[in-house]
C-alpha positions in Angstrom: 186.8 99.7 54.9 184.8 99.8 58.1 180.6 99.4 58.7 179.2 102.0 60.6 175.8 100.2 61.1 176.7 96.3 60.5 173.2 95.2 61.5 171.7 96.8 57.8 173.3 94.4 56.3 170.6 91.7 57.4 168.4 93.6 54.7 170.5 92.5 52.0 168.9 88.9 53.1 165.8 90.2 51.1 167.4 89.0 47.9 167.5 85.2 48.9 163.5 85.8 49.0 163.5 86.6 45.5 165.6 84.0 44.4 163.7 81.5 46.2 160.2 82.8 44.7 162.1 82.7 41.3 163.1 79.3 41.7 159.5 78.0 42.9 157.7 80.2 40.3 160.4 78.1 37.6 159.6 75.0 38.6 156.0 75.1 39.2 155.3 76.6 35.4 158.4 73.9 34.2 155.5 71.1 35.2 152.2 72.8 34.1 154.6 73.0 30.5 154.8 69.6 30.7 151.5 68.6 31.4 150.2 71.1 28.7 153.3 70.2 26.3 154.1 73.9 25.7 157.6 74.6 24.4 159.8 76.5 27.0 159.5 80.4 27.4 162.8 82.7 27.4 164.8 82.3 31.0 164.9 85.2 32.7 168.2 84.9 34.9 169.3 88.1 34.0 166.7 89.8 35.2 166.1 87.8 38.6 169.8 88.4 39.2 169.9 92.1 38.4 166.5 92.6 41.5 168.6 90.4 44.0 172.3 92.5 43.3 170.0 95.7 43.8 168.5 94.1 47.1 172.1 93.0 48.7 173.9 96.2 47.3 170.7 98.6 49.1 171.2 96.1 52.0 175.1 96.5 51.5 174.0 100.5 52.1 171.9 100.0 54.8 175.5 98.8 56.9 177.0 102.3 55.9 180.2 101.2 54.3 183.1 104.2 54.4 186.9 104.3 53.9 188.9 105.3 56.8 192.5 106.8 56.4 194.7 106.2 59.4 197.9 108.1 59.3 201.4 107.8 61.3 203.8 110.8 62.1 206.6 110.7 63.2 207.5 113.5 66.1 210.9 114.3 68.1 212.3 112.5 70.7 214.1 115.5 72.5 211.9 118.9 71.9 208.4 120.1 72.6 207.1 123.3 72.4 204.3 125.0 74.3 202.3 128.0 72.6 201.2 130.9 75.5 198.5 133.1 74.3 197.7 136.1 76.3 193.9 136.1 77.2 194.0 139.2 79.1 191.1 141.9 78.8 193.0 143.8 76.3 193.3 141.2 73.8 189.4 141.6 73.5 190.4 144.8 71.8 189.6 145.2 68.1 189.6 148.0 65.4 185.7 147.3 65.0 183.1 146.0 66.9 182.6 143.3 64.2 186.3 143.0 63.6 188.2 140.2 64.5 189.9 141.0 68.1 193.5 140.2 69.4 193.2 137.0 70.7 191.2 135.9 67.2 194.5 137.0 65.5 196.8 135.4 68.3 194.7 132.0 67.8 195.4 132.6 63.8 198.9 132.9 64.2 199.8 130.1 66.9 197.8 127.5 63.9 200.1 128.8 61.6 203.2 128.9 63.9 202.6 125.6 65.2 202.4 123.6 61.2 205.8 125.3 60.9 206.9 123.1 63.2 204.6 119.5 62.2 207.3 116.9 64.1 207.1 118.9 67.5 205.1 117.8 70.2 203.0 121.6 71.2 200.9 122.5 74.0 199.0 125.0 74.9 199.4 128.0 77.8 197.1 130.6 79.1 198.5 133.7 80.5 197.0 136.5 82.7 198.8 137.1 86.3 199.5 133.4 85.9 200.2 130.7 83.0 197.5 127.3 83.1 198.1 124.8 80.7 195.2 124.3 78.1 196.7 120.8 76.4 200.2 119.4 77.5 202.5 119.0 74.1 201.2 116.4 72.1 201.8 115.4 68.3 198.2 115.6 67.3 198.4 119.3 65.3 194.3 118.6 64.8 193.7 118.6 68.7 196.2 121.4 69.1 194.3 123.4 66.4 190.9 122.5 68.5 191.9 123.3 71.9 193.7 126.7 70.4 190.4 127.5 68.5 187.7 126.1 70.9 188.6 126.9 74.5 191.1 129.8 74.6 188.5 132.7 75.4 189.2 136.0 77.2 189.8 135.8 81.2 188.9 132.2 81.1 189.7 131.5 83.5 189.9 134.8 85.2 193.3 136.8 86.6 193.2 137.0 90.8 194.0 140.0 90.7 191.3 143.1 90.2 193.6 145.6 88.7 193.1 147.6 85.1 195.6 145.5 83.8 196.5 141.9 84.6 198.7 140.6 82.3 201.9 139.7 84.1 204.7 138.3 82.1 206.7 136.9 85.5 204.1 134.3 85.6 206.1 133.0 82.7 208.7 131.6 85.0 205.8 129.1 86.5 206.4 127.3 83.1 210.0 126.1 84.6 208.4 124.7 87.8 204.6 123.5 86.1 205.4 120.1 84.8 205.0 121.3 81.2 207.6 119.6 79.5 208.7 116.3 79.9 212.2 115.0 81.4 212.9 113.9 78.2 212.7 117.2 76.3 216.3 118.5 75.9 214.8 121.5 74.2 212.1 123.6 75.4 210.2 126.0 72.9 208.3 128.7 74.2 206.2 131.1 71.9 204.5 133.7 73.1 201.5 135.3 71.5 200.5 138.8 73.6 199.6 142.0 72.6 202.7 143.5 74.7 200.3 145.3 77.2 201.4 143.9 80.8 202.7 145.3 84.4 206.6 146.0 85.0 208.1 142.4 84.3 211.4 141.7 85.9 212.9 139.9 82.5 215.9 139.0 84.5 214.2 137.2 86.6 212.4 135.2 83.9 215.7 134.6 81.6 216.9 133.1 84.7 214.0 130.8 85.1 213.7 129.8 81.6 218.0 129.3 81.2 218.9 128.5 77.6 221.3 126.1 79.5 218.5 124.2 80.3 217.1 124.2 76.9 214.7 126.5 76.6 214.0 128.9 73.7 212.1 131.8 73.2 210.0 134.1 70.5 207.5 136.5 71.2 204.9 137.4 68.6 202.8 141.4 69.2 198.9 141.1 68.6 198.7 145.0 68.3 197.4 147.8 66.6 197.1 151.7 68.0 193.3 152.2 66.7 192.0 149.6 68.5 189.5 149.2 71.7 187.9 147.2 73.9 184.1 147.0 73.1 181.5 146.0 75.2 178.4 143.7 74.5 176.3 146.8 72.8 179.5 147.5 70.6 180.8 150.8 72.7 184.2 151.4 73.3 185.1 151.3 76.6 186.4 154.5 78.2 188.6 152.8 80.5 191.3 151.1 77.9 193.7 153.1 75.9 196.2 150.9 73.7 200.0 151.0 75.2 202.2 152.1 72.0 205.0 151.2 74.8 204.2 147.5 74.5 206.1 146.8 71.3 209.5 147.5 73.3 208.6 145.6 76.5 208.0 142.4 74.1 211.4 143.3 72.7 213.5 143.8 76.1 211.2 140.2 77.0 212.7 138.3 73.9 216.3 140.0 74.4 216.6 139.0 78.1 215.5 135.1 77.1 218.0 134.9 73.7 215.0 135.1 72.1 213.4 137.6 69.0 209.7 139.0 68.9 207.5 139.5 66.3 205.3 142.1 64.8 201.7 140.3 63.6 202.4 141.3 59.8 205.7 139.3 60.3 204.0 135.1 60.6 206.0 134.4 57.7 209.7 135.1 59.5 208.5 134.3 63.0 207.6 130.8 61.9 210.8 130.4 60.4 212.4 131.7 63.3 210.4 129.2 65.2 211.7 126.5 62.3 215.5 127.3 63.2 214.7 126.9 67.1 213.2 123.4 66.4 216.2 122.5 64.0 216.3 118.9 63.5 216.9 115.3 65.5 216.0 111.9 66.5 212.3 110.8 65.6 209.7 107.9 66.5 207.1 107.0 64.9 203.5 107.7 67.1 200.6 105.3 67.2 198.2 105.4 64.3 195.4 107.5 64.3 192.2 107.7 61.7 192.3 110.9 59.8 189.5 111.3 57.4 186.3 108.8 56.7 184.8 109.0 52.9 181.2 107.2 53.0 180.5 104.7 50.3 176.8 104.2 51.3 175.5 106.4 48.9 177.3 105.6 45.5 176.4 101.6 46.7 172.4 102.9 47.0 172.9 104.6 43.8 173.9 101.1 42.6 171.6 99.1 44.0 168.6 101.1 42.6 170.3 101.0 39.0 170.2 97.3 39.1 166.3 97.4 40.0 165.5 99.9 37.5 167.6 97.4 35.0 166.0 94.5 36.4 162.1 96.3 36.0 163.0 97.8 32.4 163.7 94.1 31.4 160.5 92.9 32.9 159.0 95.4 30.9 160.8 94.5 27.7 159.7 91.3 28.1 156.3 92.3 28.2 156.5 94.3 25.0 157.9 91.5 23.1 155.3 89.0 23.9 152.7 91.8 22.6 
């Protein structure tokens, strides 16, 4: 249990006032009894105590209590896996100008890709004319989800190049010399999420980049549909993209020349169990513990805190009506 505003708790102090007055009210009608010789009236400890447990339990409130969950995973010692989204113009296209667009779909599928494989550290890639790294692989899926949700955004940043279309699937082969995975990763997992449309790529040259010797494996997963376009901001299609019903077999010849298989969108279900079987299993740690969820108590102690006055002022009361 942590206090996310310690400091309330001084309010709870309140309740030593009452007791205090309770005690001096006692003892000051305790002598005038005396003096007068009137027998002793019904104590009222119950009530005095229910006022100063609502006091400490609405001061108790006032410090915020909440439950924290920390969780521990445990991830691989040998693999990691990087997740390379195409954010090319033409994965702005969509069937609609309301619909959801490639790249919405691609971010959709690398969440879902990326919990089929929980104990692997991911990343995240960019590709245009060239791959940037988003988020090196980590363990935390929530980050991963955020960065995959939150920054990934059409041409962001932008290709160099000018030309109608800039997706360029050599730039894969910067992943081999960009740092992305650590020394330690004996197996390298890239998943690429594109919808197929890019300039001549020279697979041979990219298979021989990205070596299975060296550990690396790939799967490809199409964002595509033939009735879709590129719309601009007043929701007209525009005239210069047509959809490349070609792109389904460069994706293919791609995956072939790394070892790797590609993916039609309606097909998450086997690609992340392709994806699985890449991973396969091995040597885990245990990573640092990190807080998960936070349930707040304040409210439900408030709620108490105000029974125990209302109890306390309905016995008053009761009092009262018994004297009458």
């Amino acid at each position: 249990m942590t206090f996310l505003t310690p400091l309330g708790a001084l309010a709870a102090l309140a309740a030593l006032i009452i007791v205090a007055a309770a005690f001096y009210a006692h003892r000051r009608t305790a002598a005038a009894r005396r003096v007068l010789g009137l027998p002793a009236p019904r104590r009222n400890i119950v009530r005095v105590a229910l006022a100063a447990a609502g006091i400490v339990l609405l001061g108790l409130a006032a410090a915020q209590p909440a439950l924290t969950r920390t969780d521990s995973s445990r991830v691989r010692q040998d693999e990691q896996a990087v997740f390379v989204l195409d954010t090319s113009r033409s994965m702005a296209a969509s069937s609609t100008p309301g619909s959801p667009t490639r790249l919405d779909r691609a971010v959709a599928a690398a969440v879902k890709l990326r919990a089929a494989i929980p104990d692997v550290e991911s990343g995240v890639l960019t590709l245009t004319d060239r791959v940037l790294p988003d988020l090196l692989p980590v363990a935390d899926r929530a980050g991963f989800d955020g960065v995959v949700r939150r920054a990934v955004r059409i041409e962001s940043p932008p290709p160099r190049s000018s030309g109608v279309r800039a997706t360029s699937y050599n730039a894969l082969s910067g992943i081999a010399s960009g740092n992305v995975f650590t020394t330690d990763a004996k197996r390298r997992i890239v998943v690429l999420l594109t919808d197929g449309e890019s300039n001549p790529v020279d697979a041979g040259a990219v298979a021989a980049a990205l070596p299975a010797a060296r550990g690396y494996r790939f799967a490809a997963v199409r964002i595509w549909n033939g009735d879709e376009s590129v719309f601009d901001a007043d929701g007209k299609a525009e005239p210069g993209y047509h959809p490349d019903p070609a792109s389904g077999g460069t994706v293919r010849d791609l995956a072939s020349a790394l070892g790797g298989r590609s993916f039609d969108e309606g097909d998450i279900g086997a690609a992340a169990s392709y994806v699985r079987s890449l991973a396969g299993s091995g040597p885990t740690v245990r990573t640092a513990g990190s807080q998960r969820s936070r349930h707040a108590l304040a409210p439900y102690v408030a709620l108490a805190g105000l029974a125990a006055l209302l109890a306390s002022l309905l016995g008053l009361q009761g009092i009262r009506l018994s004297r009458q």
